[in-house]
MARTOR-956991 format. One record per residue (C-alpha): residue number from 1; residue in three letters; x, y, z. Coordinates in steps of 0.02 Angstrom, whole numbers, always signed. Example, Ala and Ser with C-alpha at 12.3 -4.5 7.8 and 13.67 -1.06 7.14 Angstrom:
    nr   rest       c1       c2       c3
     1    ALA     +615     -225     +390
     2    SER     +684      -53     +357
This chain:
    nr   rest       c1       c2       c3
     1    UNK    -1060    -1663     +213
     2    UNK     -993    -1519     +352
     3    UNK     -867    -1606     +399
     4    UNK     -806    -1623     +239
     5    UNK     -776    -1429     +228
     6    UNK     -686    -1438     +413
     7    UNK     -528    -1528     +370
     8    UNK     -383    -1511     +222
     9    UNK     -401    -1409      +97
    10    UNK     -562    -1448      -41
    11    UNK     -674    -1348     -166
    12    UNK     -814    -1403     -266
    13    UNK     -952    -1293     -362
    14    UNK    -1123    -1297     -261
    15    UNK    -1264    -1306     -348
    16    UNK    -1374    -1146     -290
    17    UNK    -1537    -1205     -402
    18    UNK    -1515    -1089     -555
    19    UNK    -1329    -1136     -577
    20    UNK    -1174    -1158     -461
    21    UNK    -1054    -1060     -359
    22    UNK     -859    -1099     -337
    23    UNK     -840    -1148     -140
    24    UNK     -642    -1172      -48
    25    UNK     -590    -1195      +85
    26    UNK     -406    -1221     +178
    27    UNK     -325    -1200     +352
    28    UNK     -303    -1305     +497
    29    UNK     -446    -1448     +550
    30    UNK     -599    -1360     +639
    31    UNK     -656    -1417     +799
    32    UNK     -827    -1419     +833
    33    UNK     -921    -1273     +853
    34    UNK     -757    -1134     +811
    35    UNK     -777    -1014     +686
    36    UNK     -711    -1016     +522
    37    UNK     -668     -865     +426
    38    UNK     -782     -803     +293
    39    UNK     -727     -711     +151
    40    UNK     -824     -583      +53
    41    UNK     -753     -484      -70
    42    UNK     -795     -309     -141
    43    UNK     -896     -270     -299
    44    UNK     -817     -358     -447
    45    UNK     -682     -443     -345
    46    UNK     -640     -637     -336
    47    UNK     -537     -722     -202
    48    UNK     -391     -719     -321
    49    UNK     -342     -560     -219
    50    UNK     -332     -617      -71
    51    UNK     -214     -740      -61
    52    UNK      -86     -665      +18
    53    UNK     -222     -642     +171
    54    UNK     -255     -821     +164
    55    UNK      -91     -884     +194
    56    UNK      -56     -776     +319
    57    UNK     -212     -825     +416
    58    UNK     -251    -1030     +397
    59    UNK      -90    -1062     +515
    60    UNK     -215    -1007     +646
    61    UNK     -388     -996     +566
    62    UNK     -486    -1105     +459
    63    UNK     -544    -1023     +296
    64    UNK     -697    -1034     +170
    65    UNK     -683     -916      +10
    66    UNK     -799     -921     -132
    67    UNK     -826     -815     -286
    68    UNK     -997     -713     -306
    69    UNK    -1104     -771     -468
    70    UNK    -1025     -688     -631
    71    UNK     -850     -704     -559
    72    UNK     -698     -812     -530
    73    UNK     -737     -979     -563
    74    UNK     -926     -956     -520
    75    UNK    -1069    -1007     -641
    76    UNK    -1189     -855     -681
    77    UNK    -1384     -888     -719
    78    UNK    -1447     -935     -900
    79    UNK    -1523     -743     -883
    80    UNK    -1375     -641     -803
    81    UNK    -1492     -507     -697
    82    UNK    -1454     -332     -752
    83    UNK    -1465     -272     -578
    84    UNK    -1368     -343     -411
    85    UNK    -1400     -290     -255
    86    UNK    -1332     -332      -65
    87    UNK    -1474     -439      -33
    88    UNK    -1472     -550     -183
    89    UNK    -1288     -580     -145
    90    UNK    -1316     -621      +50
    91    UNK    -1454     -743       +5
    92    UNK    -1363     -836     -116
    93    UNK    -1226     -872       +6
    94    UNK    -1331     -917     +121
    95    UNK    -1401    -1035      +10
    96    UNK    -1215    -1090      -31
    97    UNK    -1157    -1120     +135
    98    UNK    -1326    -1204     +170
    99    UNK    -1325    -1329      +17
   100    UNK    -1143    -1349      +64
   101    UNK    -1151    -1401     +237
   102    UNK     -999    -1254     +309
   103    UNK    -1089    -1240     +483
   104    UNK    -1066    -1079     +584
   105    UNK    -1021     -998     +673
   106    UNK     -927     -882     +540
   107    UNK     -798     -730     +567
   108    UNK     -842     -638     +408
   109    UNK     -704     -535     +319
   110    UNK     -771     -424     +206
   111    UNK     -679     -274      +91
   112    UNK     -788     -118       -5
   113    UNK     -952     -173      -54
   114    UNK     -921     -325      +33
   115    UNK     -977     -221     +189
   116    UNK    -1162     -216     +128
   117    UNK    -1169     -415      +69
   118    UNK    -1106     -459     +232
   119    UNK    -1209     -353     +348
   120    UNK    -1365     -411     +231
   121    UNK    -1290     -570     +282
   122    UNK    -1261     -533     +463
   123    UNK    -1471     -479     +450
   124    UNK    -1520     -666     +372
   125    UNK    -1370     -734     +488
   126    UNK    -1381     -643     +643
   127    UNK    -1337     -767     +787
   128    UNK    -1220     -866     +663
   129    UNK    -1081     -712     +649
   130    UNK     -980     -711     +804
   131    UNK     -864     -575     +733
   132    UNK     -806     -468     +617
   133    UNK     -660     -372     +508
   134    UNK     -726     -230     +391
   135    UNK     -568     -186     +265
   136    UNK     -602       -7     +189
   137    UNK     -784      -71     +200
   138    UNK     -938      +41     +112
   139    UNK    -1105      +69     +206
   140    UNK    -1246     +148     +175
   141    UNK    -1183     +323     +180
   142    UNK    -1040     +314      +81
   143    UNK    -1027     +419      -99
   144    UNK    -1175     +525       -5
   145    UNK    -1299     +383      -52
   146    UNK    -1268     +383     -249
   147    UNK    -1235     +250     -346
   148    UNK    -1057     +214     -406
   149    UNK     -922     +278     -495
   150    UNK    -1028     +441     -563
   151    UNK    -1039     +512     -705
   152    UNK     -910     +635     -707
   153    UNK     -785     +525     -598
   154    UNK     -775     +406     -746
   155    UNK     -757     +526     -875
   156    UNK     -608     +607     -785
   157    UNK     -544     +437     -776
   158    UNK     -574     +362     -946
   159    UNK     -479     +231     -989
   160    UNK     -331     +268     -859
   161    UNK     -266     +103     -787
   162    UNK     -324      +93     -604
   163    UNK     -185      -34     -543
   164    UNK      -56      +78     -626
   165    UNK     -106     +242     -581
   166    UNK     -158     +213     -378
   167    UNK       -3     +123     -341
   168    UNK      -64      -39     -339
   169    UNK      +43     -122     -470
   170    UNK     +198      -72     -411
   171    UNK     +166     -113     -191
   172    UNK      +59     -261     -216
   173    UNK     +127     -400      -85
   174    UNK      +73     -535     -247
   175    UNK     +189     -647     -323
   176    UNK     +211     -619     -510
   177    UNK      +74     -772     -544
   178    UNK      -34     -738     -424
   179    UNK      -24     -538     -483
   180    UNK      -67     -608     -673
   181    UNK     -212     -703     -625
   182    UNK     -307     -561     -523
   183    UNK     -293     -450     -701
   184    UNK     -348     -606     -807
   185    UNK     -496     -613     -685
   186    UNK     -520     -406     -705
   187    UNK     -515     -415     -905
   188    UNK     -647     -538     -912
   189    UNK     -786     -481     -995
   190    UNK     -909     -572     -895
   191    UNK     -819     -494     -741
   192    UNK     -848     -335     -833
   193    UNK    -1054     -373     -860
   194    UNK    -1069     -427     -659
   195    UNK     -981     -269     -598
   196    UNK    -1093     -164     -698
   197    UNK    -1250     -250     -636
   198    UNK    -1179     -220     -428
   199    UNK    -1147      -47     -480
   200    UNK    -1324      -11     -556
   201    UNK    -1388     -104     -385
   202    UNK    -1276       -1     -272
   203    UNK    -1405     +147     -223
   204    UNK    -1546      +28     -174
   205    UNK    -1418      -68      -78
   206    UNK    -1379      +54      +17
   207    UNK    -1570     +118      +42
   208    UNK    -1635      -51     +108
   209    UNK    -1469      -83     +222
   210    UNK    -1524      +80     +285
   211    UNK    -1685      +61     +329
   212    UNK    -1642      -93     +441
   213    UNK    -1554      +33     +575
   214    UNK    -1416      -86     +597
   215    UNK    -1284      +47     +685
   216    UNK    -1420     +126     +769
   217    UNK    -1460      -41     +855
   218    UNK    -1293     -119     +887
   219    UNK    -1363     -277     +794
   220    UNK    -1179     -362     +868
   221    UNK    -1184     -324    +1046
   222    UNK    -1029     -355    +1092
   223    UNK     -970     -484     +982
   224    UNK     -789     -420     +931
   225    UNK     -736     -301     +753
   226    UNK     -625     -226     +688
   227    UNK     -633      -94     +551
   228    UNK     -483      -55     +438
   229    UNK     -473     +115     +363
   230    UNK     -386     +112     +205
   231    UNK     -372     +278      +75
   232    UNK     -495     +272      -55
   233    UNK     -478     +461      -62
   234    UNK     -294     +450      -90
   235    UNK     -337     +316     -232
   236    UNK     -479     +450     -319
   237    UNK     -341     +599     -290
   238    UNK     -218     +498     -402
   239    UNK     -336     +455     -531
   240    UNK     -396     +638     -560
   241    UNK     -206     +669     -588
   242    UNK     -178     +534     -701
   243    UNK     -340     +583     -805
   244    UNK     -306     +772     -788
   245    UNK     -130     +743     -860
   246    UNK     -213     +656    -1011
   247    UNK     -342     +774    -1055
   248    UNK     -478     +663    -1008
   249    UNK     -665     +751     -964
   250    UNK     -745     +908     -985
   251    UNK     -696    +1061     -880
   252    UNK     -852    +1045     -788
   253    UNK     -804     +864     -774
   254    UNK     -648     +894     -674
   255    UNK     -737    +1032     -573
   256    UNK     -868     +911     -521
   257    UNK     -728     +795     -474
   258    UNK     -604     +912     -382
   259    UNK     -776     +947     -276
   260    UNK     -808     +795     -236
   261    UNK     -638     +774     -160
   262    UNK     -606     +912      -57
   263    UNK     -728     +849      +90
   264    UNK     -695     +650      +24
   265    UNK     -573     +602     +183
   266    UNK     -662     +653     +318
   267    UNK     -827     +595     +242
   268    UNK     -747     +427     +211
   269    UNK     -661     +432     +387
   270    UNK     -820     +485     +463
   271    UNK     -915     +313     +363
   272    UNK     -808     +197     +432
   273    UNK     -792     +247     +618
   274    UNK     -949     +229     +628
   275    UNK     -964      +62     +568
   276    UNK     -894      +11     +748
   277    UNK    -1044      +64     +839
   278    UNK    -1122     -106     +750
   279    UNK    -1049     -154     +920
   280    UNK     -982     -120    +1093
   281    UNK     -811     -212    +1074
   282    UNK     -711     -175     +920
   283    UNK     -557      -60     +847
   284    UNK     -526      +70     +722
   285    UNK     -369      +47     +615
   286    UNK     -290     +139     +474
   287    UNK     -192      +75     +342
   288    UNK      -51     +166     +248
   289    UNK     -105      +91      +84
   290    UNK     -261     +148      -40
   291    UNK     -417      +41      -63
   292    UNK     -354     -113      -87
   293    UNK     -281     -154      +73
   294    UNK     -266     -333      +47
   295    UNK     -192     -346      -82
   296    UNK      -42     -220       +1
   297    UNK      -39     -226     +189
   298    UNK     -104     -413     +214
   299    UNK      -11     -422     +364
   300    UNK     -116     -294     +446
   301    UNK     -274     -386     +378
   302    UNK     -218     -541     +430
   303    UNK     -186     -461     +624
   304    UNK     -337     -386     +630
   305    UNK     -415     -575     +580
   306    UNK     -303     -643     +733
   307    UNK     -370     -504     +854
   308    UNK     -550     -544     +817
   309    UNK     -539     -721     +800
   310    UNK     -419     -719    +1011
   311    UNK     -566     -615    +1072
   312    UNK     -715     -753    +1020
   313    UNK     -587     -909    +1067
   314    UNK     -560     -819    +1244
């Protein structure tokens, strides 16, 4: 069944035992034993977004996408769980990628909270990633350890329309289709139910991706990376204006907030250098857009793809 994922473009739904999980993948034929590029999105996020990436990239690279349980096209379980961390979400794509026969090795691109899945993968993975490309990536430091948005973050921001207000509407690099199926995807109420669960599962993400001293290690040696910097900041600085301006939160609410973002850049820029110590070979980039980089600047994604993927086909 590998090969079947190795050549022209396919997708199926894999069974993962409790239900199944939406599989694609596209790009050029893989020779044996080359990478192929491994999406994983952030929290709440489906492949939809990316597809401006992917066509920049399968000219050169062959590429698998799926969508996490409880979005896209994927299947949830009978009993949605009420909490999701990192590590349920690596193991069930390792189980997908196992049940679906897409052999390593794997370049894994991952954006937000994709960073924790896929170093929780790269920990039940470790000699099957041969690179990778972090895209304004969390870790286990950032939001100081607390699980995500808080309290008085979402109050300020109420019902203000993220796309809208951060930019993100108006630069996307989308067509006009592609744009209106990423917001059916956001508006769906399931999508709403499975974000809430990663968000509740965010702290204790971070505490057991922690513990396993990744960084401190250099779990990659010298395998190749490459960590793009986008401007969540920027993205939180425009929401608190855009809230403000409609009188949304408490005084103390906006105080909290305004707090928080005084020190949030170089916190943020501090969190992601130091994701390249994971190894000895890699690159620190930063992006003029906010937090969605691929969705605005895939051409820098898709270069920072290309870098990786020259340095592991030298």
């Amino acid at each position: 069944m590998a090969t079947t994922w190795d050549t022209r473009e396919k997708s199926a739904m894999i069974p993962i035992g409790t239900h199944a999980l939406f599989l694609s993948a596209s790009g050029p034929t893989r020779k044996p034993g080359t990478p192929i590029v491994l999406l994983m999105p952030g929290s709440g996020s489906t492949i939809d977004e990316w597809v401006s990436v992917r066509r920049l990239v399968t000219p050169f690279a062959r590429w698998v996408e799926y969508d996490r349980s409880g979005l896209g096209r994927s299947g949830s379980p009978v009993e949605p769980p009420d909490v999701i961390t990192a590590v349920s979400a690596a193991g069930e794509l390792d189980a997908l990628l196992k049940n679906a026969g897409v052999a390593p090795p794997y370049l894994v691109v991952c954006h937000s909270w994709g960073g924790l899945t896929a170093r929780e993968f790269l920990h039940l993975r470790p000699g099957d990633v041969v690179g990778m490309v972090f895209v304004d990536a969390n870790t286990e430091k950032s939001f100081d350890g607390g699980n995500w948005p808080l309290p008085y973050i979402s109050a300020v921001i109420g019902d203000i329309d993220w796309n809208d207000a951060t930019g993100l509407t108006a630069n996307r690099k989308l067509a006009k289709e592609e744009w209106e199926v990423v917001l059916k995807m956001q508006q769906d109420p399931r999508h709403h139910l499975t974000e809430a669960a990663e968000s509740r599962g965010y702290k204790a993400s971070q505490t057991i991706l922690a513990a396993k001293k990744q960084i401190e290690n250099q779990v990659l040696g010298d395998r190749a990376i490459s960590v793009i910097r986008g401007n969540a900041p920027g993205d939180l600085q425009r929401m608190y204006d855009a809230g403000v301006a409609a009188g949304n939160g408490t005084e103390e609410d906006r105080r909290l907030f305004r707090e928080y973002l005084e020190p949030a850049d170089k916190k943020d820029h501090l969190w992601q250098e130091e994701i390249l110590r994971l190894s000895s070979f890699g690159r620190f980039v930063r992006s003029r857009s906010g937090h969605n980089v691929q969705m605005v600047e895939p051409e820098l994604v898709a270069a920072e793809i290309k870098w990786v993927w020259n340095r592991i086909n030298e």
